[in-house]
C-alpha positions, 0 to 999 in steps of 0.5 A, a space after each residue: 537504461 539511460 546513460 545516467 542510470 549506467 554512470 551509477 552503476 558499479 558493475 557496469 559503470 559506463 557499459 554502453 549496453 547493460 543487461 542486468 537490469 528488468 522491468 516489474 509489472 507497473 513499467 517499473 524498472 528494477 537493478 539486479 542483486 549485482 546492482 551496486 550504487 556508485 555513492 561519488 556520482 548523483 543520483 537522478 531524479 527518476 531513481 528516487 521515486 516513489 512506489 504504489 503496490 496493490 496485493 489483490 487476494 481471496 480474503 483470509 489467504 495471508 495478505 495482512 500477515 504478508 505487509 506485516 512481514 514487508 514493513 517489519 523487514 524494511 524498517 520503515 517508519 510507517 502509517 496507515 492502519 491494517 484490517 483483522 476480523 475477529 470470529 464471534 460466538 453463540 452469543 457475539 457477533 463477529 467484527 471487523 477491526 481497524 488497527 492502527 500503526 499510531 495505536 489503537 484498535 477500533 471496531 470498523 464493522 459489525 454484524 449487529 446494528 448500532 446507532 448511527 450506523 451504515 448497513 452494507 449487505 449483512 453488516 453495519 460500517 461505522 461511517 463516524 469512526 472513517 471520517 473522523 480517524 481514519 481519514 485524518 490518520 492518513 491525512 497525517 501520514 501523506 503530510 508526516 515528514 517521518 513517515 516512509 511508507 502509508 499501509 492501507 490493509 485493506 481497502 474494502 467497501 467498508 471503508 469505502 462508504 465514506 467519499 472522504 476516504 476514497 478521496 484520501 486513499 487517492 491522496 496517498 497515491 499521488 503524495 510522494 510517500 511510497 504505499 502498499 494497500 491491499 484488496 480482497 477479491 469480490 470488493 473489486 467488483 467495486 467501481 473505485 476498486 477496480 479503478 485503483 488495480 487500473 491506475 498506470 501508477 500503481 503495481 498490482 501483484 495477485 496474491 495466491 497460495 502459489 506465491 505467497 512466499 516469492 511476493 514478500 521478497 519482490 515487493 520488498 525489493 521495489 520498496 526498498 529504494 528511499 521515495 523523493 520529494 514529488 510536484 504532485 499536490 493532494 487534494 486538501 
C-alpha cells in the first residue's frame, strides 16, 4: 500500500505498515470491511480506476441470474444487453435473445434458417441485428455520460461473427467505464475469447456450482469503487 493510499484511510490513518488490505485475481488491490475513506483528504488517481470483470462458466449454471443480481445490488446506471435462450417445441425452433438494458428483445440466433443469415454450427446468427443495434448500443454506452457500468452477457460466438463487435467489445474494455461480461465454457476455444480471459487488464472469476453464492459478493465489492475518467481513447 502506498503512502498515499494509507493517508486515506481512517483506521489506519498514517500506519507506516498496513495489514488490512488484499489483492483479487487481476493484480487488483481491494480494502477491507474496515476500510473507511477519510472524506477531508483527496483521493489518488489510481483509487478511482476502473473495473473489467469475465464470469467464465458452463452454460445454463446461473451466470445472467448472477449480473443481474450484481447490477441490481449496485445501482448502477447501466448499458449493455444480457442473453436468454428460450427452449422451442414439436413445432418451434429454439432461440437465442438479446435483451437490452435500453429495452427491447431481440431474436440473435435461431435453429431455423432465415434470409440473410449466418450459419454457425446448428444455428443461423442474425449479423444485421449485431452490426446495426447491438455495436451502436455499446457505442452509446462507452460514450454515455450516465452510464456507470456496460453488461456483456455473454460474449459468445454468435456475436462474435461480426468484427465490429469484437472491435466494440474491446472498446469497452479500454473505455473508463467499469464492465462485467461473461462467457460460456466451450465459446473459449475461440481465438478472441480466449484472448480476453488473458487480458492483463481484465479479472477473470470461473464460475462454478461451488461458488456461485461467494462470487456475487466479491464482485460486487470490486465494482462498487466509482471508475474515473481514463486517457485511453477507443477506437471509432
Amino acid at each position: 500500500m502506498s503512502y498515499d493510499e494509507r493517508k486515506l484511510c481512517v483506521m489506519c490513518a498514517w500506519r507506516g505498515t498496513c495489514n488490512l488490505k488484499y489483492s483479487m485475481p487481476g493484480g487488483v488491490a481491494l480494502h477491507c470491511t474496515e476500510f473507511t475513506r477519510d472524506v477531508t483528504l483527496k483521493e489518488p488517481e489510481e483509487e478511482i480506476r476502473k473495473r473489467n470483470v469475465l464470469i467464465v462458466g458452463p452454460r445454463e449454471i446461473g451466470k445472467t441470474t448472477l449480473v443481474r443480481t450484481i447490477q441490481e445490488q449496485l445501482g448502477r446506471n447501466t448499458d449493455g444487453y444480457y442473453t436468454r435462450s428460450v427452449r422451442g417445441g414439436w413445432f418451434r425452433p429454439s432461440v437465442q435473445e438479446l435483451v437490452l438494458f435500453s429495452g427491447g428483445v431481440k431474436t440473435l440466433a435461431t435453429a431455423k434458417a432465415a434470409p440473410g443469415w449466418v450459419r454457425l454450427g446448428s444455428q443461423y446468427v442474425d449479423v444485421k441485428l449485431v452490426e446495426e443495434t447491438l455495436v451502436p448500443l455499446l457505442r452509446r454506452a462507452i460514450d454515455s455520460e450516465h452510464t456507470e457500468l456496460i453488461v456483456l452477457d455473454e460474449v459468445s460466438k454468435l456475436q462474435c461473427v461480426s468484427e465490429s463487435f469484437r472491435q466494440r467489445v474491446v472498446d469497452c474494455i479500454t473505455s473508463h467505464k467499469n464492465v462485467l461480461a461473461t462467457v460460456s465454457v466451450g465459446d473459449q476455444d475461440d481465438d478472441f475469447l480466449h484472448t480476453l480471459e488473458s487480458r492483463s487488464d481484465v479479472t477473470t472469476f470461473h464460475m462454478g456450482y461451488d461458488n456461485r453464492d461467494q462470487l456475487v459478493e466479491r464482485i460486487q465489492f470490486m465494482l462498487a469503487s466509482r471508475p474515473g475518467p481514463s486517457s485511453i481513447k477507443p477506437g471509432s
